[in-house]
Structures are given as structure tokens and as C-alpha cells.
C-alpha positions in Angstrom: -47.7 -7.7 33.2 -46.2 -10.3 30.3 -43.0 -11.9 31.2 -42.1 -10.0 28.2 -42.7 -6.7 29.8 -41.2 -7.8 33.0 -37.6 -9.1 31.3 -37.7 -5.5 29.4 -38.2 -4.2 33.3 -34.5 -6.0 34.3 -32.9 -5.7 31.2 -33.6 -1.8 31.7 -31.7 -1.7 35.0 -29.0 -3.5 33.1 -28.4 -0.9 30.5 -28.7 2.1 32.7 -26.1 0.6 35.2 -24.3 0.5 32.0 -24.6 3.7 31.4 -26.6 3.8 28.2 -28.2 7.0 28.0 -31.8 5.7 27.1 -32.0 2.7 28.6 -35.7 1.9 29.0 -36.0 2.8 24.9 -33.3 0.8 24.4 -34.7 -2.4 26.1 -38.2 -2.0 24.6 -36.4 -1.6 20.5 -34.0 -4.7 20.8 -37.0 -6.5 22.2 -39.6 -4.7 19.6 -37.1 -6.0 17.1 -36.3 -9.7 18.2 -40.2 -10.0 17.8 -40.7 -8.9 14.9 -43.5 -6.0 16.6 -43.5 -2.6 17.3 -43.2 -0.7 20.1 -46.5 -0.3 20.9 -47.1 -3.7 20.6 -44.9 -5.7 23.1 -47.5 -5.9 25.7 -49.6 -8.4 23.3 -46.5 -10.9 23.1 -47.3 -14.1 24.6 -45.3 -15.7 27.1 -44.4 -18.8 25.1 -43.0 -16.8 22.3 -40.1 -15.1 24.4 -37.2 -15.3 22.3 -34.2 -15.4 24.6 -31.9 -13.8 21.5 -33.5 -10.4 23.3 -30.8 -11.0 25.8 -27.9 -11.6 23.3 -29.2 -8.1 22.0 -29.2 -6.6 25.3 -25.5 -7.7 26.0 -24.2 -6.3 22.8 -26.1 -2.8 24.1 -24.6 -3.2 27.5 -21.1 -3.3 26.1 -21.8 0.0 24.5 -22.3 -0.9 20.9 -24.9 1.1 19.0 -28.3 0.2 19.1 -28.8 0.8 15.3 -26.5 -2.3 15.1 -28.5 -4.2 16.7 -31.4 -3.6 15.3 -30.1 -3.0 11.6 -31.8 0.3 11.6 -31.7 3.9 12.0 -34.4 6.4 12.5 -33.6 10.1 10.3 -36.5 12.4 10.5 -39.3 10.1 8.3 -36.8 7.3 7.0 -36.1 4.4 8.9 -32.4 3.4 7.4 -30.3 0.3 6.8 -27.1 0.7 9.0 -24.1 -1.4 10.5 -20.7 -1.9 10.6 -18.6 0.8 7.7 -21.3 3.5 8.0 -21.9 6.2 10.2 -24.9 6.1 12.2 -26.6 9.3 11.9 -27.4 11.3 14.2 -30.6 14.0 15.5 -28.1 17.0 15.3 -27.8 16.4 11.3 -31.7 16.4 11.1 -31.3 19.7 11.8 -29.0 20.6 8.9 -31.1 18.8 7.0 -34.1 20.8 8.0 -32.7 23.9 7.1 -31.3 22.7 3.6 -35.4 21.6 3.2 -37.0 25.1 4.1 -34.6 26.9 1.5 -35.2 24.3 -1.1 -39.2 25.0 -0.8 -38.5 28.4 -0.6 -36.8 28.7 -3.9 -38.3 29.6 -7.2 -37.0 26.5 -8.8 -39.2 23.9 -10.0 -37.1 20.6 -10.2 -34.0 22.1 -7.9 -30.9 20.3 -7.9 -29.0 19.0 -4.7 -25.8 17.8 -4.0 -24.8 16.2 -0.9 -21.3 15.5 -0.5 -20.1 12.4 1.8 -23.3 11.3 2.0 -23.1 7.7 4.0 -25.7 6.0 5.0 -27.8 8.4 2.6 -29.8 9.6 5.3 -29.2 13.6 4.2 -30.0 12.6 0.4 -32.7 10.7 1.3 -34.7 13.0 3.6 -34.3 15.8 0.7 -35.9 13.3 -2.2 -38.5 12.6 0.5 -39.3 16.0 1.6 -38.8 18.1 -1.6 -41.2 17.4 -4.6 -39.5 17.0 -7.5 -35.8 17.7 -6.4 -33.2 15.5 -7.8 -30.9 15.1 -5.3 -26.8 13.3 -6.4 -25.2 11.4 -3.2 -21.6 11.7 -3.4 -19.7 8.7 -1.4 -16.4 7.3 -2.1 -15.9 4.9 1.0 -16.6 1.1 -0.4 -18.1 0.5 2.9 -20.5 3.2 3.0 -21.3 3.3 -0.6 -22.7 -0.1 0.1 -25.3 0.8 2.6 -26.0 3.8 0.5 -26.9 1.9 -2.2 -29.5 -0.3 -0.3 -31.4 2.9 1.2 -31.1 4.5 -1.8 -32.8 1.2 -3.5 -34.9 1.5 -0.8 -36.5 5.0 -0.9 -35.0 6.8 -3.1 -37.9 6.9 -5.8 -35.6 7.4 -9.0 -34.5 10.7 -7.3 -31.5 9.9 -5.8 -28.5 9.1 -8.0 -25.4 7.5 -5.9 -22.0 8.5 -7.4 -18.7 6.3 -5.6 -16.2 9.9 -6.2 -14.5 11.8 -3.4 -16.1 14.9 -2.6 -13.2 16.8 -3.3 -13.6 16.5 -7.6 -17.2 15.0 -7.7 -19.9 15.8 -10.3 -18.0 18.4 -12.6 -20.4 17.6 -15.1 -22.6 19.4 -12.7 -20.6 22.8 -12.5 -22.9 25.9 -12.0 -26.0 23.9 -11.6 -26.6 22.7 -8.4 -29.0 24.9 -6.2 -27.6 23.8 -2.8 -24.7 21.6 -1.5 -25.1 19.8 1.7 -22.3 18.0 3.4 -22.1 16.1 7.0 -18.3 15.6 6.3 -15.2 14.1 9.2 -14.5 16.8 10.8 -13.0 15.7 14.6 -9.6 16.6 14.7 -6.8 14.5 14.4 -5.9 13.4 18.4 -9.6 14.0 19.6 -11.0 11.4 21.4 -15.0 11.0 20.9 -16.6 10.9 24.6 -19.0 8.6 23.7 -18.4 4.8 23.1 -20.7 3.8 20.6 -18.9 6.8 18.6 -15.5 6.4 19.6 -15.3 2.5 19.0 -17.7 1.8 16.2 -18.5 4.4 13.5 -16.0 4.6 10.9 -12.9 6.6 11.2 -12.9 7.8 8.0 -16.0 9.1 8.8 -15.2 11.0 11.4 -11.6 12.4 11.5 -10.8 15.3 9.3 -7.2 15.7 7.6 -5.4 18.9 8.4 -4.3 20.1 12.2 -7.8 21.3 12.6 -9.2 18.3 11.4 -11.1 20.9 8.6 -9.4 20.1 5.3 -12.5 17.9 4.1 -14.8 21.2 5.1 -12.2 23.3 2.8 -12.5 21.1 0.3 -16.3 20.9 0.7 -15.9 24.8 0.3 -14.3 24.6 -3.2 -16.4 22.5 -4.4 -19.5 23.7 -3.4 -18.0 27.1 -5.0 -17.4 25.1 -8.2 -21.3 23.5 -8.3 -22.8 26.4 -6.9 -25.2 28.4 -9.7 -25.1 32.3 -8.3 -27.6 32.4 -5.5 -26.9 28.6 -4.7 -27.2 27.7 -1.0 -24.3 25.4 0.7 -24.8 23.9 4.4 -21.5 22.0 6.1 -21.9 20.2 9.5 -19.3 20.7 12.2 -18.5 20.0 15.7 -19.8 22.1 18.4 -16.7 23.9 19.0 -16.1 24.8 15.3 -18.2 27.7 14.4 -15.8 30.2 13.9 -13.0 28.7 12.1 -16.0 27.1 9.8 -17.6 30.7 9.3 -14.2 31.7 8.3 -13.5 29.0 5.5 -16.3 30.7 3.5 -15.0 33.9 3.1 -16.2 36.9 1.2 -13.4 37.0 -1.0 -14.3 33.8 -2.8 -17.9 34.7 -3.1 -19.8 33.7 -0.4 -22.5 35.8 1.1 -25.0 35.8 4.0 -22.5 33.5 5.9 -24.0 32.1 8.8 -23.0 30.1 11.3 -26.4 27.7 13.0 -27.4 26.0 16.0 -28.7 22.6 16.9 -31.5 22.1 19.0 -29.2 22.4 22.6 -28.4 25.7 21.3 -24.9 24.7 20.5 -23.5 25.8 17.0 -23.9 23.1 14.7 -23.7 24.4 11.1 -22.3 27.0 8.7 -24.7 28.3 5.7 -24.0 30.3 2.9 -25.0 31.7 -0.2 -22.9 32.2 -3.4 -21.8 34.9 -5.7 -24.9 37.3 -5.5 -25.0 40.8 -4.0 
């Protein structure tokens, strides 16, 4: 056992008296990172080169703030993502909705298909897309200044020339782009005004803007998400909106038949909670 190992053994302890959900991964990724090795590696740290800045690290995790601010990074599904303070961290639930926006992109008979994602962030979403689709061309749609930032520096990062950034609200983006797009995806604010977020690295660090939707329901930005999506959309185009767990059916409702929308279906996250609404547009 390296001191290293055995400081990672306390600091553990520390963070699940604290109430961190994952302590023990917690410990070993603040110290993985203050060393400048990976995971795997932390048992072939020498003793001498224990850098006591693993405890600041752990403090700042005890107090509840995220660990993706520590570190600097977030993991989203084969990207490992420039975050901090302005953006929303994202999150394994949206890896979902990005999964399914994925399988109906490969599906498609469309050899360069074209992919919106609306309120895009950190560019996680966007990102995963470029990464996962050959030859999609995917536009991120962000208007925050804050989170535009760190969308720029992923999307300098990994977005292969496939990812074009656009600072518009996702209300009016991209009509240059009406009737073209083959699916819109959003992850947009959708807590309701007065909602408190249970957990503290939620609640006290992401964004508001990110997360609190305008309206009494807190789903204006999904309506609006809606329209446009109904404006981009080519017939047969796919759209997939996030949403809290205990949105499905007002969500499911918002894309009605009457506007166009078919196979309307609302999806579940991996606890089996609903998660996300799909839909197709304007063909029988």
C-alpha cells in the first residue's frame, strides 16, 4: 500500500460522511487528476511525489461542489469534455437521449444527415453525434455567453469540422436551415419555476438558465423547442426533447397530432423513469 493509496483510503471516508454519492471514485479521480495519471495508475505513485493539493480537491468535493469542477472534465459516452463554472455538467440520463437520436440517424437512408441540437452547452449532445455518426453534420445552437464559451473549446476540441457552433436562441435559430434538418435534439431548462433541485452540486452550481424553464410548468423552452423543430424538420424528420422524470405526459402532449407530429413517444432512462419525448414529423 502507497501512502498515496492509503490518503485516497481516508479521504474516501471523508466524502461519504459527506454524503457524496460515489465517494471512493471520487477520491481516486481528484487524486488521478492532481497527478497527472490515470486511474489505473495511482498505485505506481511514489511516495515523494504526493501532492498535498489532492486535499484542497477533496475539500472542494466535500462541500458538495461537482467533481467535474475539480477536475475540469466531464465524461459523455466516448468524449471526455471541458467543463466549469457557466455550463451545465452533463449528465448519464442525456446519454440516453443521445443514444437514441444515434440509432435513428444510422437507421436512416441519408448519406450526410443533418442534425440540430438546440441548447446545446457544453456540446456534449453535438459532439457524441459527430463522433458517432459518419458523415453527419451536426449545428450546436447556444446563446448563453457562458456556455457558448466552453462549447467552443470542445467543439475545437473534437468536433472534426463537423460541428458548426451558432450563439442564437433556440427559439429563431438556423432558419436558413428550414425543412432540412433530419432530426432535432434538445436537452433544454425544463425544472419549473419554485422547484428546488435535491441535489447540491445541481442545485448550487449548474447554471440557472440552464435549468429553469419559463412558463408555470417550467415548459415554455420545450414549446418553443417544438416550433422550431416543426419549422427545421424535413417530412419524416425525427425530434428528441429531454425532460424531467415527472414530465412525460404534459411533454407527450406539446407534440400534438394537429401540428404534425406522428409516432409520438414518450422514453425511459435507464432506472426506468420517463426521460424523453420522440417524434416524427409530417408523414402518414
Amino acid at each position: 500500500m502507497t501512502f498515496l493509496l492509503d490518503e485516497i483510503a481516508l479521504a474516501t471516508a471523508r466524502l461519504a460522511e459527506a454524503g457524496v454519492p460515489s465517494p471512493r471514485t471520487d477520491a481516486e479521480e481528484i487524486a488521478a487528476c492532481v497527478h497527472g495519471v490515470r486511474r489505473s495508475e495511482l498505485h505506481v505513485v511514489k511516495d515523494s511525489d504526493f501532492d498535498a493539493l489532492f486535499w484542497e480537491g477533496v475539500a472542494r468535493r466535500e462541500s458538495r461542489e461537482p467533481l467535474q469542477h475539480i477536475t475540469g472534465r466531464a465524461y459523455f459516452r466516448y468524449l471526455s469534455l471541458e467543463v466549469g463554472p457557466g455550463v451545465f455538467v452533463p449528465r448519464p440520463e442525456t446519454e440516453v437521449v443521445a443514444g437514441w437520436a444515434i440509432e435513428r440517424l444510422r437507421e436512416m437512408d441519408v448519406a450526410s444527415p443533418v442534425v440540430v441540437d438546440l441548447g446545446t452547452g457544453s456540446g456534449a449532445i453535438a459532439l457524441s453525434i459527430a463522433q458517432e455518426v459518419a458523415l453527419a453534420t451536426v449545428h450546436a445552437v447556444e446563446v448563453d455567453p457562458d456556455a457558448y464559451r466552453w462549447a467552443k473549446r470542445n467543439i475545437l476540441e473534437h468536433g472534426q469540422g463537423r460541428v458548426h457552433l451558432h450563439p442564437e436562441d433556440l427559439a429563431d435559430a438556423l432558419s436558413e436551415l428550414n425543412g432540412q434538418v433530419d432530426l432535432v435534439i434538445s436537452n433544454p431548462p425544463y425544472i419549473p419555476p419554485g422547484a428546488i433541485p435535491r441535489d447540491p452540486e445541481v442545485r448550487d452550481y449548474d447554471p440557472h438558465r440552464a435549468l429553469y424553464g419559463s412558463g408555470s410548468d417550467g415548459l415554455d423552452e420545450v414549446r418553443a423547442v417544438e416550433r422550431t423543430a416543426r419549422r427545421l424538420l424535413r417530412p419524416g424528420g425525427f425530434v428528441a426533447v429531454e425532460h424531467a422524470d415527472q414530465q412525460g405526459t404534459p411533454v407527450y402532449l406539446i407534440f400534438s397530432e394537429d401540428n404534425g407530429w406522428r409516432d409520438v413517444r414518450s422514453r425511459q432512462d435507464l432506472t426506468r423513469r420517463d426521460r424523453f419525448v420522440t417524434a416524427r414529423f409530417g408523414q402518414e
